[in-house]
C-alpha positions as CSV (number, residue, x, y, z in Angstrom):
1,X,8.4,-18.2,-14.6
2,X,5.4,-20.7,-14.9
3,X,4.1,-19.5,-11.5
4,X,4.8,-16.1,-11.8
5,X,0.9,-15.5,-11.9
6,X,0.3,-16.9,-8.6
7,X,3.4,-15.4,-7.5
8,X,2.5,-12.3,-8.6
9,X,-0.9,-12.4,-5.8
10,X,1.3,-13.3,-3.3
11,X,3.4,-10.2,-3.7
12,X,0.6,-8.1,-4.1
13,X,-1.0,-9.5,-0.7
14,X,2.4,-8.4,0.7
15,X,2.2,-5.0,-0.5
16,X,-1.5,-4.2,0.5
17,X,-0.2,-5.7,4.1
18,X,2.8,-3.7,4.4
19,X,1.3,-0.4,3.6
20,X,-2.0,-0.8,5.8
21,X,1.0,-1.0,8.9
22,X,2.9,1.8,7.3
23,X,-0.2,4.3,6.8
24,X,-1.8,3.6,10.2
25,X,1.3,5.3,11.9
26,X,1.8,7.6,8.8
27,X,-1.7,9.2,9.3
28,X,-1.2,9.7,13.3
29,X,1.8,11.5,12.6
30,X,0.4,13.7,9.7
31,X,-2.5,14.5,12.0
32,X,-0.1,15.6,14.8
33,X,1.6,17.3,12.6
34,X,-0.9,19.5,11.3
35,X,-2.3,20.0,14.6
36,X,-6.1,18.3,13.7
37,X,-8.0,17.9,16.7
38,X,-9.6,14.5,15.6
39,X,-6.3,12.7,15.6
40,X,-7.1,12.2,19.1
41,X,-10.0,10.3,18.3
42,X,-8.4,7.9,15.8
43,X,-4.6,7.8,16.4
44,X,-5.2,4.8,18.6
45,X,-6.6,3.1,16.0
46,X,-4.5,3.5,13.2
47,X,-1.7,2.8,15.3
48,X,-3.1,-0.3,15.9
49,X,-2.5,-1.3,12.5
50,X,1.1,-2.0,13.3
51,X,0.4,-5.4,14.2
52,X,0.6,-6.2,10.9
53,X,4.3,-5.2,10.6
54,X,5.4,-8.6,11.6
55,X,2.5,-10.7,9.2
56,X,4.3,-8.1,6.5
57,X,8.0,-8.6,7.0
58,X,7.0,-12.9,7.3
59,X,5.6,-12.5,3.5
60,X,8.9,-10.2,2.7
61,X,11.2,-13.3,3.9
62,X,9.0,-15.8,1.5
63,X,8.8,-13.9,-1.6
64,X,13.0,-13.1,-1.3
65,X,13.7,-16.6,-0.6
66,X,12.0,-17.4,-3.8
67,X,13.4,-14.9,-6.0
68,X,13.5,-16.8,-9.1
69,X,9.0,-17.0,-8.5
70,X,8.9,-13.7,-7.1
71,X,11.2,-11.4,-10.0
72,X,11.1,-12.4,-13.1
73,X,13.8,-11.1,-14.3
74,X,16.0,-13.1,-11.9
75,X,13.9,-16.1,-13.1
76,X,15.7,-15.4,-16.4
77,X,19.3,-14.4,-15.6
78,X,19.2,-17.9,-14.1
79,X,17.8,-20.1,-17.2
80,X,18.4,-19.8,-21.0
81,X,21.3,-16.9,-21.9
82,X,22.0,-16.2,-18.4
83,X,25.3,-14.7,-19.1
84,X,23.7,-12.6,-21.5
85,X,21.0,-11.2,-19.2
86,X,23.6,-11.1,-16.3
87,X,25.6,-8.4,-18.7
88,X,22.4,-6.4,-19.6
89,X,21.1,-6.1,-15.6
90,X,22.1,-3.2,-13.7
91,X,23.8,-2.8,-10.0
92,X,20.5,-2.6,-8.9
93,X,19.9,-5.3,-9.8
94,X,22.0,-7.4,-8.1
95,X,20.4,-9.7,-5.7
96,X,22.5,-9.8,-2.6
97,X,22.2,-6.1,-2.8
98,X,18.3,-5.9,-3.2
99,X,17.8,-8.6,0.2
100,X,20.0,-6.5,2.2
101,X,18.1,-3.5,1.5
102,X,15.0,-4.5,1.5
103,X,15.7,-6.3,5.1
104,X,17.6,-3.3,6.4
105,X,14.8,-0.9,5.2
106,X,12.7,-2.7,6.9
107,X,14.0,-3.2,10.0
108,X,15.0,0.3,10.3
109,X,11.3,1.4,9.1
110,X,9.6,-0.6,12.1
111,X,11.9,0.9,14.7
112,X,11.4,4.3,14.0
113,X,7.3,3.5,13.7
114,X,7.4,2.0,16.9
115,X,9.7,4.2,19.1
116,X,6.6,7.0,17.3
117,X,3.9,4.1,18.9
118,X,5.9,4.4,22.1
119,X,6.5,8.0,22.3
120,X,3.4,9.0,21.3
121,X,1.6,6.5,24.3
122,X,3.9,8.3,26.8
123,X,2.9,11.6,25.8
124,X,-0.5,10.6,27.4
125,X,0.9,10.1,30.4
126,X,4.0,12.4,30.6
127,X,2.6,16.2,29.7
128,X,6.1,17.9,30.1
129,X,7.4,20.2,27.1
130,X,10.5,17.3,26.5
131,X,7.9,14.5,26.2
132,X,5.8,16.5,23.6
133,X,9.6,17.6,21.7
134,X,10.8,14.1,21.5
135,X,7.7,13.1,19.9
136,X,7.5,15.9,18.0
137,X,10.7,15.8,16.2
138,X,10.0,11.4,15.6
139,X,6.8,12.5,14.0
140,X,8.8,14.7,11.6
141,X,10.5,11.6,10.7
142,X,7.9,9.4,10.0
143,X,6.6,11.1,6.4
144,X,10.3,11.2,5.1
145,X,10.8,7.4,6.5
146,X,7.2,6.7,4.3
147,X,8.6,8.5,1.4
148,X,11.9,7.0,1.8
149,X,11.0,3.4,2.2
150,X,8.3,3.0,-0.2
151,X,10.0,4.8,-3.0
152,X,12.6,1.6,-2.8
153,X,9.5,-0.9,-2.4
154,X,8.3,0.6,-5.5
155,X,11.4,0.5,-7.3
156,X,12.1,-3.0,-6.7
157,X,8.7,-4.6,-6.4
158,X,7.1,-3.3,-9.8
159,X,8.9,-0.5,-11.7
160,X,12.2,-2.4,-12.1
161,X,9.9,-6.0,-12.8
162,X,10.7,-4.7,-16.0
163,X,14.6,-4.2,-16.4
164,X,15.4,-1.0,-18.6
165,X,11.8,0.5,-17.3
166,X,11.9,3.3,-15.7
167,X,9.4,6.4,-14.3
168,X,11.1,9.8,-12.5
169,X,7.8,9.5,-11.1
170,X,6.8,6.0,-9.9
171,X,7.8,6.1,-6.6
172,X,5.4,8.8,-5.5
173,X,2.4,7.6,-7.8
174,X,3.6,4.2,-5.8
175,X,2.8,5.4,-2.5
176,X,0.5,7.8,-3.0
177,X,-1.7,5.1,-4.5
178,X,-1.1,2.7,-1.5
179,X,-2.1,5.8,1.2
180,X,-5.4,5.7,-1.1
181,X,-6.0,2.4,-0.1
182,X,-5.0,2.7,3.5
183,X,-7.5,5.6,4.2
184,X,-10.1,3.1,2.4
185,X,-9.2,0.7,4.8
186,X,-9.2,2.9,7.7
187,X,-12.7,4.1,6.8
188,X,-14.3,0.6,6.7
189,X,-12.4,0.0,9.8
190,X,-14.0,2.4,11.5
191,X,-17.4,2.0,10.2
192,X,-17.5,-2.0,11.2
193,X,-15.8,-1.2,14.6
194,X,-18.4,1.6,15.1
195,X,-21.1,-0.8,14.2
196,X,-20.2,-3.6,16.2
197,X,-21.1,-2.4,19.6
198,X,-17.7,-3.3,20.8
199,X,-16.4,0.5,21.4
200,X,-16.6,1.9,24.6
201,X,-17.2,5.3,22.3
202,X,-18.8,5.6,18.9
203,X,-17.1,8.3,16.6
204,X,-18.6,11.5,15.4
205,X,-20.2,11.1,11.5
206,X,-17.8,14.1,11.1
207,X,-14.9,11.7,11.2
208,X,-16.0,9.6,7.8
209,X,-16.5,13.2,6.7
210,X,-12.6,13.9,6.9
211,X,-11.5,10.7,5.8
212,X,-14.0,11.0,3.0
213,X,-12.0,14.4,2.1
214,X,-8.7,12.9,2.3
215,X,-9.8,10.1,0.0
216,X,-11.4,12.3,-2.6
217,X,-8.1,14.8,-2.4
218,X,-5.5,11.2,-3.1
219,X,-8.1,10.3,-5.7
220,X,-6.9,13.1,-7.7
221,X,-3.0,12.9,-6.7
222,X,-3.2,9.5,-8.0
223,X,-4.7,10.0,-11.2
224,X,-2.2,13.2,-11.6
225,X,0.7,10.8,-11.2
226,X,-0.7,8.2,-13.0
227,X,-1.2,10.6,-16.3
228,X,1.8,12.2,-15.7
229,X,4.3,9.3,-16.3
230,X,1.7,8.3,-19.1
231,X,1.6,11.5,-20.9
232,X,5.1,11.9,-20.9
233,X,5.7,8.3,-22.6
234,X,3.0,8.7,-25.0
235,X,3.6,12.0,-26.1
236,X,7.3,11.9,-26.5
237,X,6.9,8.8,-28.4
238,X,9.2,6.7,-26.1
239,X,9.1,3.1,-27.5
240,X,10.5,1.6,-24.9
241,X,8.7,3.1,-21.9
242,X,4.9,2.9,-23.3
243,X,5.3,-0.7,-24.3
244,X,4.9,-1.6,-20.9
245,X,2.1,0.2,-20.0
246,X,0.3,-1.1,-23.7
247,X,1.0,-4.8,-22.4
248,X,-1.2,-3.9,-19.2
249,X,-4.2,-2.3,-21.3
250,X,-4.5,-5.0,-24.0
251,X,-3.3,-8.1,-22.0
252,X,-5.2,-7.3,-18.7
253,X,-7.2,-4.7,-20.1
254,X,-10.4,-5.9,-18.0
255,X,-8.5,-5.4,-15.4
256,X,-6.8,-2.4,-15.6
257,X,-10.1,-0.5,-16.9
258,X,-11.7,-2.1,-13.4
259,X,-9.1,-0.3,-11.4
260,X,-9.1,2.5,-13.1
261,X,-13.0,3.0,-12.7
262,X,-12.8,1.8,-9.0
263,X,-10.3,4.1,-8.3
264,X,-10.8,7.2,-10.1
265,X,-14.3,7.2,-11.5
266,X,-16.9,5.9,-8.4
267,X,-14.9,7.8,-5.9
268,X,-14.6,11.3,-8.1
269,X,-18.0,11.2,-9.1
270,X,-19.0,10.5,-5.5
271,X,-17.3,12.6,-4.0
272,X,-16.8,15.9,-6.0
273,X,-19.8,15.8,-7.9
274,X,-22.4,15.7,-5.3
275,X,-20.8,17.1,-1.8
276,X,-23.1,15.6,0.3
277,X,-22.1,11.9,-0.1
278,X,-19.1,12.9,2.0
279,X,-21.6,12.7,5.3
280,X,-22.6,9.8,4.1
281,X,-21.4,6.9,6.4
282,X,-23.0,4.0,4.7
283,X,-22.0,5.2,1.1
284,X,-18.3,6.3,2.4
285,X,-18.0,3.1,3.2
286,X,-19.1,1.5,-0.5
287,X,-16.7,3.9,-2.2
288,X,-13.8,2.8,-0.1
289,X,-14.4,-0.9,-0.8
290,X,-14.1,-0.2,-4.3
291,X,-10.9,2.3,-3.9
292,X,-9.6,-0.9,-2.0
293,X,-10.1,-3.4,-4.7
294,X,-9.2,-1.4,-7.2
295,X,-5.5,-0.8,-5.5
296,X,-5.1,-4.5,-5.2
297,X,-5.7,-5.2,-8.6
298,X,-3.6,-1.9,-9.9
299,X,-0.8,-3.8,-7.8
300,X,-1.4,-7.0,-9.8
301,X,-1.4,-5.3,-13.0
302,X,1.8,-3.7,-12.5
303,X,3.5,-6.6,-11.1
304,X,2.3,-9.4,-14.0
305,X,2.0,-7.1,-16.9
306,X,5.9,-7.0,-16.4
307,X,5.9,-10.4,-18.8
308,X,4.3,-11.6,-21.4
309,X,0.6,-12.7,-21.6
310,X,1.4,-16.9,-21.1
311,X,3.1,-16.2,-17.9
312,X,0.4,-14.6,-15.9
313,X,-3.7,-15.0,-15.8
314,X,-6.5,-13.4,-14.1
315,X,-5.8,-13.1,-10.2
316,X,-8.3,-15.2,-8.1
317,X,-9.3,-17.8,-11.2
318,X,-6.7,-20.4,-9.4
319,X,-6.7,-22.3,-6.3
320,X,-3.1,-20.8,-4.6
321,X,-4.7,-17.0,-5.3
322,X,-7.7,-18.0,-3.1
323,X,-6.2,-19.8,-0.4
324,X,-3.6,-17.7,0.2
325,X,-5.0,-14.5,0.3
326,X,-8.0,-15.6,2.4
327,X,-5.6,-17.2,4.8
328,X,-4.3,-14.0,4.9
329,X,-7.0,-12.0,5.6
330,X,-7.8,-14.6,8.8
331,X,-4.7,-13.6,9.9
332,X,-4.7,-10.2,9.7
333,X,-8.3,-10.3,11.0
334,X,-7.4,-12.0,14.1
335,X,-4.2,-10.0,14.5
336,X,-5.8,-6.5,14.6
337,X,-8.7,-7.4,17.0
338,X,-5.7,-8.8,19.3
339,X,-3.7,-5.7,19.1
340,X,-7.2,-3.6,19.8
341,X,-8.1,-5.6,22.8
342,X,-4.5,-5.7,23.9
343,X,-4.9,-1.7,23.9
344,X,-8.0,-1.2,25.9
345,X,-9.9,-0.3,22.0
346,X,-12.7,-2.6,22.3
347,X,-14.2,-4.4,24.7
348,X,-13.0,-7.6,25.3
């Protein structure tokens, strides 16, 4: 438990990387969905995001191997009164079962997103009306996989950190947060790729312009879910279920007022108030950064407000925090521009 602090980064690196490979092929499918005609200009791109599947499922492997550092609650079924947390700990809880399913969900999650990757590369080449129903009916698949998969991510990663704590409604605020963050991403993605000089075709502004949309429109499902499971445990008076969330807003209070202005405030005020700002490349671009770093430390929060105050501190204030997620982000850096030259997306 003394590391769970530090622990707690690593596992929030893992979830930022997991759901930037998820929502890359999530959004192409959405788009073809829907039938938008810009998907054509960015489903390349996003795809390419799935080179960070295998950085992901690497960081997956560590933090299960070190269970006791990366749940607490396992941390204490294993020390002091074991049998006694053993009894209270649900079937959910037991471990074999959480590394199998985690593993398998993974595994099974990649494949589908990559026969989509494959499929939808061979509907560029093959224009026949099976090539374009194969790949329609995988990209029905993909939103229920996304649902699916990061419902149980959510579950077992923060809202059962707690044992006993639970929200009808986590799993959806979980993911719909995390898409949040991907479009962020994908919108300073484009921006630098745009300005590097290294595409063979620069976007249309109007492409920040729908991204900017979709950010303002998960902006507001977030902070409906959010309220919602709040309401609901502060109104009915639930003990149990609002304890957790009054350990986040007086023990990481700076914190958790950050995220919530980064992530609700800036990009509301932005985008709603004064229309305009959404053909705003430059400023898109500022108000994605925040939505970014606001989702990494609304991560954090939920995973270290899961203990008490002695077990956790202030993510980046020691030296494991910093040199593991900067390593991080080398890798990842070096692993999307080798999957975007590998494609033909940039020049080389």
């Amino acid at each position: 438990m003394e590391n769970f602090g530090s622990w707690s980064v690593l596992t929030t690196d893992f979830l930022i990387i997991l759901y930037l490979a998820l929502g890359g092929v999530t959004l192409a499918s959405i788009l073809h969905l829907v039938n938008g005609d810009w998907r054509f200009k960015v489903r390349y791109f996003s795809c390419s995001l799935a080179v960070l599947f295998p950085v992901a499922f690497v960081l997956l492997c560590i933090l299960l191997a070190k269970g006791d550092s990366t749940f607490q609650w396992l941390a204490q079924s294993h020390g002091h009164g074991a049998a006694e947390a053993e009894h209270h700990l649900n079937a959910w809880h037991n471990y074999s079962f959480l590394v199998a399913r985690q593993i398998i969900g993974f595994l099974i999650v990649v494949g589908l997103y990559g026969l989509f990757i494959k499929l939808q590369h061979a509907t560029s080449v093959d224009k026949s009306p099976l090539a374009a129903r194969k790949f329609r009916n995988i990209a029905l698949l993909i939103p229920f996989a996304y649902v699916l998969y990061g419902t149980m991510v959510a579950w077992d990663f923060e809202m059962t950190m707690m044992p006993g704590w639970h929200s009808p409604s986590y799993g959806v605020y979980h993911f719909v947060s995390n898409f949040g963050a991907f479009l962020s991403f994908f919108v300073i993605f484009l921006f630098v790729l745009n300005r590097s000089g290294k595409l063979k075709q620069q976007f249309d502004v109007k492409i920040f312009n729908y991204l900017a949309q979709l950010m303002l429109g998960f902006t507001i499902l977030w902070t409906y879910f959010f309220f919602t499971q709040y309401l609901i445990m502060w109104y009915g008076r639930l003990p149990e279920e609002i304890t957790r969330f009054g350990n986040m807003m007086t023990g990481l209070a700076p914190i958790w007022w950050t995220f919530f202005t980064l992530k609700f405030l800036i990009p509301f005020l932005t985008f709603a108030v004064y229309t305009p700002n959404r053909h705003n490349p430059p400023l898109i671009v500022a108000v994605a950064s925040c939505v970014l770093v606001g989702t990494w430390l609304e991560r954090y929060t939920w995973i270290s407000g899961s203990v008490e105050p002695e077990f956790y501190h202030l993510p980046m204030t020691a030296g494991f925090d910093v040199v593991v997620t900067a390593g991080l982000i080398a890798v990842c850096f070096f692993a999307i521009r080798w999957s975007l030259r590998r494609y033909g997306l940039i020049n080389a």
